[in-house]
N, C-alpha and C positions, 0 to 999 in steps of 0.2 A: 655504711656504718660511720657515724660520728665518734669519734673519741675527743675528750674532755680531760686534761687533767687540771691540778689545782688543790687548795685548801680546804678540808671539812671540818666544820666546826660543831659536834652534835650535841652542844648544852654551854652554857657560861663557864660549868665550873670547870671543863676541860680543857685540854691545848688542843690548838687543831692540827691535823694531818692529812699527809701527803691523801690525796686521793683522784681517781677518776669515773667520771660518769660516761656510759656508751648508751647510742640512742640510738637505735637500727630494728626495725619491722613496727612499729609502733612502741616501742617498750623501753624501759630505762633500768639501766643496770647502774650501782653503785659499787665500790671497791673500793679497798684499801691495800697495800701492801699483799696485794695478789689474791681476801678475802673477800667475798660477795657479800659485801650489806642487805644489799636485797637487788631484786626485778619487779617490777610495778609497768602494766600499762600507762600511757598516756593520759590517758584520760582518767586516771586516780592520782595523778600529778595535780598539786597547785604550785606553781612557782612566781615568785615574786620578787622584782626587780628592786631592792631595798639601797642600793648605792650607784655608783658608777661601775664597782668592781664585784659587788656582794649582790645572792639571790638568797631568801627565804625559799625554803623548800617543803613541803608538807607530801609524803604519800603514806598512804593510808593513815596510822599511828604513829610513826616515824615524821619528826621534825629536827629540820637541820638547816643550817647555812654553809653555803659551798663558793667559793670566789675562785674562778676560772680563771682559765692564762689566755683564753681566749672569750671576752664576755659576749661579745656581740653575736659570735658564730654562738655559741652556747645561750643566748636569748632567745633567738630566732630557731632553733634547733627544738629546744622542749617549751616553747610557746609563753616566754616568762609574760607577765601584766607588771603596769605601774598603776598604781594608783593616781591618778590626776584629779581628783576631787580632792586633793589634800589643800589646804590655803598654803602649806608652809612646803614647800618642794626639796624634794630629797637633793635632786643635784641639777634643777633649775628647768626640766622637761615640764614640767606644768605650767613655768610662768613663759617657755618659750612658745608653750603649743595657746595658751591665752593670746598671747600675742599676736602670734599670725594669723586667728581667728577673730581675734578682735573682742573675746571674750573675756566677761572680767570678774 
């Protein structure tokens, strides 16, 4: 099992809070303050790598942003994506991965 902790943040108008995500057997659990937000298969996961620190999170109806104390292992964990089609790069992975490719 992975645990996750970190800041959730589930709307603009809110403050965010203490939270952690667990990802063990295919499935993701969210938490706050000892309360289950929810459990969501993997695969009703979208997750999306929006900074260096920040992931957009989408399962099912539920949309949220979540910034990890650990982002890398929580990348690679629930399977985040970047978008690299962007011309204007969030924190510089598109214009490195252009680069080494020779793509432009």
């Amino acid at each position: 099992m992975a645990t996750f902790d970190g800041q959730l943040n589930k709307g603009e108008d809110t403050s965010p809070e203490r939270a952690h995500v667990q990802i063990e057997d295919g499935r993701c659990r969210l938490y706050t303050d000892r309360r289950r937000l929810g459990s969501w298969d993997l695969t009703e996961i979208q997750a999306e790598r929006v900074g260096v620190l920040r992931f957009h999170i989408t399962a099912g109806e539920y949309s949220f942003s979540f910034q990890p104390n650990d982002p890398t292992g929580f990348s690679d964990a629930i399977g985040a994506t970047v978008d690299l089609r962007s011309t204007k790069s969030r924190f510089g992975l598109a214009d490195r991965v252009r680069a080494a490719t020779g793509l432009n």
